[in-house]
C-alpha positions as CSV (number, residue, x, y, z in Angstrom):
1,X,99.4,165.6,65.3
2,X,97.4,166.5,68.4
3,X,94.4,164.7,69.1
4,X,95.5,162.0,66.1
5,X,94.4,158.5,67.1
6,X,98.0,156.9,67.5
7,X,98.6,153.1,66.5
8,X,101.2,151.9,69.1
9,X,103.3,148.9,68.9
10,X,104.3,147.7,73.0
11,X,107.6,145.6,72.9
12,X,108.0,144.2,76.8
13,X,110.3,143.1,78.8
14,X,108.6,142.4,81.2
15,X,104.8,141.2,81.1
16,X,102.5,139.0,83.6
17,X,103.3,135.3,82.7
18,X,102.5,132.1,83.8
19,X,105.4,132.0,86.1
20,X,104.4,136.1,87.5
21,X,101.4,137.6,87.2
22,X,102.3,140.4,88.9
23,X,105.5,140.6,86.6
24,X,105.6,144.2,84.7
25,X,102.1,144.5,85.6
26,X,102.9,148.1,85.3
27,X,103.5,147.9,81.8
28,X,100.3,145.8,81.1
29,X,98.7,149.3,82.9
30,X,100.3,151.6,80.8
31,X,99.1,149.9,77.4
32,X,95.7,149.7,79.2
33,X,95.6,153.5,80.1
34,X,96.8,154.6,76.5
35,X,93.8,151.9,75.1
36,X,91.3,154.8,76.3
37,X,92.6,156.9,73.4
38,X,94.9,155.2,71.0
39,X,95.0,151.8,69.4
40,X,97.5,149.6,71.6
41,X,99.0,146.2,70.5
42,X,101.5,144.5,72.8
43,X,103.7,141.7,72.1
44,X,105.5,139.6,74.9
45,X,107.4,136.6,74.8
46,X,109.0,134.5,77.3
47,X,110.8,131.1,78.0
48,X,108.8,129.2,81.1
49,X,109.4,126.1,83.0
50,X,107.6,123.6,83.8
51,X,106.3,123.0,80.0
52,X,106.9,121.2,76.6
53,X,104.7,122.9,74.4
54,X,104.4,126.6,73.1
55,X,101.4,127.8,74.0
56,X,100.1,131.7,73.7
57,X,97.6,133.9,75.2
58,X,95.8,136.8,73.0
59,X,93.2,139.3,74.2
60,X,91.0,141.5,71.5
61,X,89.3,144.2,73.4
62,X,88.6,147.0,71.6
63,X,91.5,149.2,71.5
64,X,93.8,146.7,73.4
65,X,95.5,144.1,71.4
66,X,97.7,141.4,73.3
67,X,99.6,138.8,71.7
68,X,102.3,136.8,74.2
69,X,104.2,133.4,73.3
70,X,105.4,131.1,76.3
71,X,107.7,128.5,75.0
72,X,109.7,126.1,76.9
73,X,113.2,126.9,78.3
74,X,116.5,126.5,76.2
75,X,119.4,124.8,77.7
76,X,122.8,123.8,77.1
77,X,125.6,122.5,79.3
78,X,128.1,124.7,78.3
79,X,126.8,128.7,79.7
80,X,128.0,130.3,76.6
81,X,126.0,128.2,74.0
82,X,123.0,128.3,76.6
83,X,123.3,132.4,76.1
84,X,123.2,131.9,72.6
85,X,120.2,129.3,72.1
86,X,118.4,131.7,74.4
87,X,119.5,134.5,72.7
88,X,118.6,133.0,69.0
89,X,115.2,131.6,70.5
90,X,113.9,134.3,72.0
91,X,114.9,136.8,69.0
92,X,113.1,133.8,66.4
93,X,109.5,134.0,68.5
94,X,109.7,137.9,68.7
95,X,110.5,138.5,65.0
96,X,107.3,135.4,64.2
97,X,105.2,137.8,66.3
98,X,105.9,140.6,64.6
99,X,105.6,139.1,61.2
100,X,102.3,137.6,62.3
101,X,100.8,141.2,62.5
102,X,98.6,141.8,59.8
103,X,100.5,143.3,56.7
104,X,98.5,146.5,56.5
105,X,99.3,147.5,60.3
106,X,101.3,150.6,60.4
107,X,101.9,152.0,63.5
108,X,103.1,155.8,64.5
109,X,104.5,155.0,67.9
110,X,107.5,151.4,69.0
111,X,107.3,151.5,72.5
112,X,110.0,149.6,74.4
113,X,109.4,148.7,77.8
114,X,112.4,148.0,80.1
115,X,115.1,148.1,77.2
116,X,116.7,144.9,77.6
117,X,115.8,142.0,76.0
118,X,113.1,143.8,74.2
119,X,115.2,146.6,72.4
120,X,116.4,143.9,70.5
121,X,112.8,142.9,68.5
122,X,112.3,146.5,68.4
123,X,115.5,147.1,66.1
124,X,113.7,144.8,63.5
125,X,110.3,145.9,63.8
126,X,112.1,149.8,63.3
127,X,112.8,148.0,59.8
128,X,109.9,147.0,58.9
129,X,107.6,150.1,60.4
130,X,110.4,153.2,59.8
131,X,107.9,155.8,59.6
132,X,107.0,154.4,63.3
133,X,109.1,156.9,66.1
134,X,110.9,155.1,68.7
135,X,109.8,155.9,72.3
136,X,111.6,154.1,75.4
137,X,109.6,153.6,79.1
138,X,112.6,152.3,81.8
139,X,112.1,150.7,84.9
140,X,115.1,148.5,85.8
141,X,116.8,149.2,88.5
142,X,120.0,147.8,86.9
143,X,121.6,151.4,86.5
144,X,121.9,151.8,90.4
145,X,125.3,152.0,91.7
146,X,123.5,149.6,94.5
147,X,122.3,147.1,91.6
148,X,124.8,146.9,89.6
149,X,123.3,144.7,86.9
150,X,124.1,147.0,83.9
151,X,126.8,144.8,82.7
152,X,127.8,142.9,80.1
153,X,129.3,144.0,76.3
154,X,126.6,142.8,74.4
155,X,123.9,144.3,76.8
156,X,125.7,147.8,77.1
157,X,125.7,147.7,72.8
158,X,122.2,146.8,72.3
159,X,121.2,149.6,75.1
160,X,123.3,152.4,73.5
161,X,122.1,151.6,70.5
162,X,118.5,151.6,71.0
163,X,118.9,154.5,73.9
164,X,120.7,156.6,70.5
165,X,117.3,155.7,68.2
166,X,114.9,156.9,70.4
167,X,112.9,159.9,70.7
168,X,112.5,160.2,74.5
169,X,113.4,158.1,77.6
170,X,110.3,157.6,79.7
171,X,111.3,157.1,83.1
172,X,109.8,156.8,86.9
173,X,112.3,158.7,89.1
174,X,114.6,161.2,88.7
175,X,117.2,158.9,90.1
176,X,116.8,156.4,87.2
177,X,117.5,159.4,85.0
178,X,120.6,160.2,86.7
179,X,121.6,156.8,87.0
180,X,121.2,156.2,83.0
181,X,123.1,158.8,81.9
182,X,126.4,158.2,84.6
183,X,126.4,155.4,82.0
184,X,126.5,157.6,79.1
185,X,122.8,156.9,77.9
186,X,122.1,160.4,76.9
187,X,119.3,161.3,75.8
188,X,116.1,163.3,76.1
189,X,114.6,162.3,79.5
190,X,110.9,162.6,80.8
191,X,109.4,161.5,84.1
192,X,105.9,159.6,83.8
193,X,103.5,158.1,86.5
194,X,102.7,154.5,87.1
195,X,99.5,153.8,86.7
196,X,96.8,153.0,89.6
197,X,93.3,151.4,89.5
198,X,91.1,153.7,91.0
199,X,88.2,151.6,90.3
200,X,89.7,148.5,92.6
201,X,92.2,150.5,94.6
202,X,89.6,152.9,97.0
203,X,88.3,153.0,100.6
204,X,85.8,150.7,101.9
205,X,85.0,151.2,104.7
206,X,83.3,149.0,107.6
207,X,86.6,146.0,106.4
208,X,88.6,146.8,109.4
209,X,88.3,145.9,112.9
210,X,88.7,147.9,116.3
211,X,90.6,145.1,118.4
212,X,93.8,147.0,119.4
213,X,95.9,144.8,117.1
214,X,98.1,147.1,114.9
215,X,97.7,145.4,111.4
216,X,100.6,145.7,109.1
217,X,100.6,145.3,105.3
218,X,103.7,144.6,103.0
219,X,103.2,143.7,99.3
220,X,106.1,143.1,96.7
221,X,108.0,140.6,94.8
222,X,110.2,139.6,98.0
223,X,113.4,139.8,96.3
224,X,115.9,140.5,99.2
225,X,118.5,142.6,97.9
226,X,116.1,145.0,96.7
227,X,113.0,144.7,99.3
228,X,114.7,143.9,102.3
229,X,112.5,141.7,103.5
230,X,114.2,140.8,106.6
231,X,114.7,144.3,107.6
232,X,110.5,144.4,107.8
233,X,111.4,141.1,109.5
234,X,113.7,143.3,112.2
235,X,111.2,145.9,112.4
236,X,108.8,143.1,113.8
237,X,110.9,141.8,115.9
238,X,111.6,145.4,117.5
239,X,107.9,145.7,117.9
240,X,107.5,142.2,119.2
241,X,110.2,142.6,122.5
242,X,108.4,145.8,123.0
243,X,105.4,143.7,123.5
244,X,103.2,145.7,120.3
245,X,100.0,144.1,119.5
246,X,100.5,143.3,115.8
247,X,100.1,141.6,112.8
248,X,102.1,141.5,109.8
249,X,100.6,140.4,106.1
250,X,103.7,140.1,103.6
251,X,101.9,139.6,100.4
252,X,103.5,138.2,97.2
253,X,104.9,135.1,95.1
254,X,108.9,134.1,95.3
255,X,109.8,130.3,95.5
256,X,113.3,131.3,95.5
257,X,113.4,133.5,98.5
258,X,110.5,132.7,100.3
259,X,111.8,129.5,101.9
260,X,115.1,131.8,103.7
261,X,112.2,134.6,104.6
262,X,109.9,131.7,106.2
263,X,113.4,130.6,108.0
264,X,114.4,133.5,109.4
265,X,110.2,134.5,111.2
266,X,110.8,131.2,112.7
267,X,114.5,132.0,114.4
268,X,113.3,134.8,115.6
269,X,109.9,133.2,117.0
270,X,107.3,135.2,114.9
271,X,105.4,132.9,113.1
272,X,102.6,134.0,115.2
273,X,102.7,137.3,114.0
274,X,103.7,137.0,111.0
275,X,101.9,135.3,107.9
276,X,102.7,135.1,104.5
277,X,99.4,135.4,102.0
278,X,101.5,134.3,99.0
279,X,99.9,135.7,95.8
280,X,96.6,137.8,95.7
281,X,94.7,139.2,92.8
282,X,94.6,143.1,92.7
283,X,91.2,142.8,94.0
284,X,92.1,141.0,97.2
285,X,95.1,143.3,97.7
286,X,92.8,146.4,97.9
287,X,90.9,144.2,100.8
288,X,93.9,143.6,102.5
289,X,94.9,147.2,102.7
290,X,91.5,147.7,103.8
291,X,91.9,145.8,106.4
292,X,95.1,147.3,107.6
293,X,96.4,150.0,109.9
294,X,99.5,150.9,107.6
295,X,101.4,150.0,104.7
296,X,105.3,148.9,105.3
297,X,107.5,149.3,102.2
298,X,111.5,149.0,103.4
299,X,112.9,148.7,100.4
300,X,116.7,149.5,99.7
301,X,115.8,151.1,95.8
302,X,113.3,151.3,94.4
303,X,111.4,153.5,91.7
304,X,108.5,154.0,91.7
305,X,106.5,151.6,93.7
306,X,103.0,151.6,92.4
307,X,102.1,149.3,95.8
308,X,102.3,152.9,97.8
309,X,100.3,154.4,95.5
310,X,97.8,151.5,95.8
311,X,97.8,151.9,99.2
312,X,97.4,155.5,99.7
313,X,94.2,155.4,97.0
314,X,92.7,153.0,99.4
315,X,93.2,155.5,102.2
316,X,96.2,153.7,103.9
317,X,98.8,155.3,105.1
318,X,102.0,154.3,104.4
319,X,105.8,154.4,105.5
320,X,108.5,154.0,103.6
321,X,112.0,154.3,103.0
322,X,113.3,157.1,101.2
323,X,113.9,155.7,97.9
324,X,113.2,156.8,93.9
325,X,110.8,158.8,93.7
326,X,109.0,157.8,97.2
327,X,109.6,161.3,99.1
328,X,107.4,163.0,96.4
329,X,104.9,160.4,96.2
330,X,104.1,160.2,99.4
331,X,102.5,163.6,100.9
332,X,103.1,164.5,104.7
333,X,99.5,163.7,105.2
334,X,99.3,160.5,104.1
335,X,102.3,158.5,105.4
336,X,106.1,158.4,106.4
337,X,109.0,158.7,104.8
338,X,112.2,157.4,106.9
339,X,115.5,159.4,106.9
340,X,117.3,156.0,107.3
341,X,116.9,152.5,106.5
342,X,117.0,151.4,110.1
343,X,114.8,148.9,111.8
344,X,114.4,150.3,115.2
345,X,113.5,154.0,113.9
346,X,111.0,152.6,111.8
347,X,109.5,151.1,114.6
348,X,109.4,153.3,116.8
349,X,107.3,155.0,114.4
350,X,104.8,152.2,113.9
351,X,104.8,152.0,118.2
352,X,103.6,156.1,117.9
353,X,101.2,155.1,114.7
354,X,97.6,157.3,114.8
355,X,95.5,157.2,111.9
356,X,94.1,160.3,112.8
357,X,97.5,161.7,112.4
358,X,96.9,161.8,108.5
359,X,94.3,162.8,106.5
360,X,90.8,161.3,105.4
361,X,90.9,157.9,103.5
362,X,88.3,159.7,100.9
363,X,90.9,163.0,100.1
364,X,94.0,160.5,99.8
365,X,92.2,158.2,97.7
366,X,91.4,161.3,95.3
367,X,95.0,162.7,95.7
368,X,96.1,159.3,94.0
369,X,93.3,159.5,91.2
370,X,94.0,163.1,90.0
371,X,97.4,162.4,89.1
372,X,97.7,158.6,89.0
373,X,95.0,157.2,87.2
374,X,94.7,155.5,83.9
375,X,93.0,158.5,82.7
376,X,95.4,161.0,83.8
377,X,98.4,158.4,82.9
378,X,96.9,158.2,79.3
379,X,96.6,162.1,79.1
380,X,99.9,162.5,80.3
381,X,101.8,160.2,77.9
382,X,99.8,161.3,75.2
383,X,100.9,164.9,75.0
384,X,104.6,163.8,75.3
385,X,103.9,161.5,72.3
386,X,102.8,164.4,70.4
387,X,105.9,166.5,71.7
388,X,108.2,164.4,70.7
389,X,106.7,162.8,67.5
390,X,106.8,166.4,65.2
């Protein structure tokens, strides 16, 4: 099987959407990087708001096949029909889309990506491709102990189950593999890179100015039980009664949470040091980190977060919490990782910031490429397809 053009079939989870285009863009990376080498189709659907009509969004580009259905939300007054009209909805549009495939595709690898809802599609389209093999990429944080979303009898079932088919789990921490199989999801268990940009994510230099201001860059989905967005908000405040020059960019979309993270800069009167940027294309991220000092990422779990590794291929230094798979990401050259979760320590760490105290934007950029990028992702994946497929 080595060196065998694979035909792979992507079921998501999680996919960028007209409600998040940042949403599993991870995954969208992954299908990208194994496009280099194999023939990729992905299939995505999702209920959105906001709209009446169905509407769908495919990309032919070599390779890369992407077919994704948005349809409008399903609802019910009573919660337990709701679940089920979902539930019957969103199974209905994934099995169309598979059906839609042409009927000579055959395809050697199923993909799943994050296991639930998307497991479920994938036990038909086992069906109807059974020569395909079953491989399973996992991101959710749902396993944690500290999460604590891995509930429910019908979601437990459908994860056994298709956990039971595969041929691997893929995951992106050693902690995710620990934490899937305290929950009896045994199986075999592999650890695989995210995927960075190289080509968007690098140094350019001249972006950043001299002016004594320490500049400050956060980038995530701002969900608080997870990011801990007020604890960056702390550390500013720690920096601000110590009278820092500095400016912090928090970077992303979250209408639900954004309001009580607007709130709480104004209680504590740093809205002049403080802005939020909202959404920004990768592109525009990689300028903002060019423009920065260091990269803040407080999170309370995480996996792996492909924003440090976007940050360190721009030459940014970064500090971070210790969380997944963050103390071997991030070298002792290129950034810090805290013992503790505490706003003051990571402060004081920001007040005794030097950039010359890591290593050349240029050697951390190339760092990130030789083990994160698409082409080393695709490489990567590719021989644990071939191990696992004989």
């Amino acid at each position: 099987m080595p060196d065998k053009q694979l035909h792979i079939l992507f079921l998501c989870s999680w996919y960028p959407n007209p409600e998040s285009q940042s949403n599993g863009i991870f995954i969208k990376r992954h299908a990208q990087a194994l496009a280099q080498k194999h023939k990729v189709t992905v299939l995505f659907v999702k209920s959105v708001s906001n709209t009446e009509e169905k509407t769908y969004a495919n990309v032919d580009d070599g390779n890369f096949t992407e077919r994704c259905v948005f349809y409008p939300k399903v609802n019910s007054n009573t919660s337990i029909l709701s679940s089920f009209l979902k539930l019957r909805k969103f199974k209905k549009e994934y099995k169309d889309l598979i059906n839609a495939l042409p009927k000579e595709k055959q395809f050697d690898i199923i993909h799943v990506n994050t296991v639930f809802p998307a497991a479920i599609p994938a036990l038909y389209a086992l069906k109807k491709y059974p020569k395909a093999k079953l491989f399973i990429t996992e991101h959710w944080s749902g396993y944690y102990p500290e999460d604590g979303n891995y509930k429910g009898f019908y979601l437990k079932r459908i994860t056994q189950k298709i956990v039971q088919k595969a041929k691997v789990v893929f995951v992106i921490s050693d902690k995710l593999k620990v934490a899937m199989r305290s929950h009896r999801l045994n199986n075999n268990f592999e650890l695989i890179n995210n995927v960075v940009d190289t080509a968007i994510f690098k140094p350019m230099p001249g972006l950043k100015t001299d002016d004594g201001v320490l500049k400050i860059v956060h980038v995530s989905s701002l969900v608080e039980r997870e990011k801990n967005i007020s604890g960056i908000i702390e550390v500013a405040k720690h920096l601000f009664e110590k009278n820092i020059k500095f400016s912090l960019t928090i970077i992303g979309e979250n209408k639900q949470e954004i309001i009580m993270h607007k709130n709480l800069v104004h209680h504590n009167q740093l809205h002049k040091h403080i802005v939020f940027a909202g959404y920004k294309t990768a592109d525009e991220i990689a300028t903002y980190m060019n423009q920065s000092d260091v990269f803040l990422l407080m999170s309370h779990f995480e996996g792996m977060p492909v924003v440090l590794l976007e940050a360190m291929a721009c030459g940014l230094p970064v500090i971070t919490t210790n969380v997944g798979e963050t103390k071997n990401m991030v070298q002792p050259n290129m950034g810090i990782v805290l013992k503790n979760n505490i706003a003051d320590e990571c402060a004081e760490n920001l007040i005794k910031f030097k950039r010359t105290d890591f290593t050349t934007p240029n050697e951390m950029h190339q760092y990130i490429a030789d083990q994160y990028s698409a082409t080393s992702v695709c490489n990567s994946i590719t021989q644990l397809y071939y191990k696992y497929s004989n």
